[in-house]
Each structure stands twice: as C-alpha cells, then as structure tokens.
C-alpha positions in Angstrom: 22.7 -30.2 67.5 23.2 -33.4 65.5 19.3 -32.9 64.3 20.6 -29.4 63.1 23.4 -30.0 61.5 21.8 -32.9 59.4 19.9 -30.6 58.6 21.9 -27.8 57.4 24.4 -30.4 55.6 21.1 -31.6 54.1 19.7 -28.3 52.9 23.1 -27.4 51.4 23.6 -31.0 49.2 20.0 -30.0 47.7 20.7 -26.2 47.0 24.5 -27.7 45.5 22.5 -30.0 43.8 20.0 -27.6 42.4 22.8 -25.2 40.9 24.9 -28.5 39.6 25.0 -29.1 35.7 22.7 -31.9 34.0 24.1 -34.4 32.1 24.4 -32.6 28.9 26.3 -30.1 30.9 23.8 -27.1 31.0 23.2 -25.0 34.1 19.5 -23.9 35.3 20.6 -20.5 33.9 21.7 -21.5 30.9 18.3 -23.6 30.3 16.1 -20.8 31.3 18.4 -18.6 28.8 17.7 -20.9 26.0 13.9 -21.1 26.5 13.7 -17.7 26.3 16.1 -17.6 23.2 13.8 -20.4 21.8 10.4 -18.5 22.7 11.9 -15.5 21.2 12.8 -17.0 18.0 9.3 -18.8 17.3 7.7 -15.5 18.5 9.6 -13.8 16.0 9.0 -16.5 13.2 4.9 -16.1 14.0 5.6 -12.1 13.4 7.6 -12.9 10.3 4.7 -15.2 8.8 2.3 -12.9 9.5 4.0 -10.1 8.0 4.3 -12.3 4.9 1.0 -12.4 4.6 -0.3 -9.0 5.2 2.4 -8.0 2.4 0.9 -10.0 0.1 -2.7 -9.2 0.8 -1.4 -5.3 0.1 0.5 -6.8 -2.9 -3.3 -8.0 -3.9 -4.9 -5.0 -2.8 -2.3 -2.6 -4.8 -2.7 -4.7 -8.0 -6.7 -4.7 -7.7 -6.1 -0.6 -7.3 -3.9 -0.2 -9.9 -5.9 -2.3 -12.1 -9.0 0.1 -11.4 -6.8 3.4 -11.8 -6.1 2.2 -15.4 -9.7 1.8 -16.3 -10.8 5.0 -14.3 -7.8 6.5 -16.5 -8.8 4.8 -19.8 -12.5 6.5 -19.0 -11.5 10.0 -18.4 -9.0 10.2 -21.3 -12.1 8.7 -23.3 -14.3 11.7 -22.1 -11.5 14.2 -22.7 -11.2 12.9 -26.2 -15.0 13.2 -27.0 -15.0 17.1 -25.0 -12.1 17.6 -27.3 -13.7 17.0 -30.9 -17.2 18.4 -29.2 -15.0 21.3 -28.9 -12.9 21.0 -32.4 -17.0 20.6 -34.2 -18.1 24.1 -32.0 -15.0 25.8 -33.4 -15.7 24.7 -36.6 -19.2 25.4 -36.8 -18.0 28.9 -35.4 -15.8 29.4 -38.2 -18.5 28.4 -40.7 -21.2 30.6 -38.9 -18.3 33.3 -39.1 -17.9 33.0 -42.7 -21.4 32.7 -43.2 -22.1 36.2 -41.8 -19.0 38.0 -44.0 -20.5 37.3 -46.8 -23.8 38.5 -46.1 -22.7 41.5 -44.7 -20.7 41.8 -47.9 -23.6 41.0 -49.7 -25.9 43.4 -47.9 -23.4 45.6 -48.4 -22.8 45.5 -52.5 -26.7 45.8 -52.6 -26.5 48.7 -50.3 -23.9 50.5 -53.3 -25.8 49.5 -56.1 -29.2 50.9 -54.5 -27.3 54.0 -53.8 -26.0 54.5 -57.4 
C-alpha cells in the first residue's frame, strides 16, 4: 500500500505540475493558443504577400493590354478613315459619272430635235 500510494501522490505532483503556470505565467493552453494565433498570423502575412504580388502582375498584365487595345484602336480607326474617303472618292466619282451622262443625254437629245426639224 505504501508502494501505491507513492505512487499515486507521485503521478498526481507530475499531472499538478504539468497544468502549473511557467514563469512568465502562461498555462499549456494558453501557449498552444498563442502558437496557433502566431501560425495563423504568418500564414496569413504569406497569403497577404502573395496576393501583393499577383495584383501587381495583373496590374502589369492590364497595362500591357490596355496599351495593345490603344494601338489595335489607333489601327481600326485608321482603316475606317481610309474606307471612309475610299467611300467619299466613289461618291464623288458617282456624282461626276452622274453629271457626265446628263449632259450627254441632253446632248443626244438637242441633236435628236435639231435632226427632226
């Protein structure tokens, strides 16, 4: 009986002195709380960092697009400018072929009188 009660008073100073505070006055929980507080907190600085620098690779990508959009712009509204005067010179050239005709039908025509007279 003496072994066992060594024994047991032995067991019990080691699980009393397991749950004890440390010098600095932190329990086991408290520790393990603060680790994972601590783990958390770089984890979530290593997300922040690399969330940094995917937003600026699509800051770089977005510029690099926006940059092509303007010259893919600056080309189409150069080919809609040429298709417009293209189209401007057909009219014109219309108008003149137009004009053209009138007056040889009108001079057809005049001929056409004075043969008749």
């Amino acid at each position: 009986m003496n072994r066992t009660f060594i024994s047991v008073t032995l067991l019990a100073a080691l699980l009393l002195a397991g749950c004890n505070r440390g010098g600095d006055g932190i329990g086991p929980a408290q520790q393990a709380g603060k680790a994972i507080d601590d783990a958390g907190a770089r984890a979530q600085a290593k997300v922040d960092a690399a969330g940094a620098r995917v937003q600026e690779k699509l800051d770089h990508v977005n510029d690099k697009i926006d940059k092509i959009n303007d010259r893919v712009t600056d080309k189409v509204q150069a080919q809609v400018d040429k298709a417009d005067a293209a189209v401007r010179e057909a009219r014109e050239g219309a108008k003149e072929a137009t004009e053209k005709v009138g007056r040889k039908v009108e001079e057809t025509g005049e001929k056409m009188q004075q043969a008749a007279k």
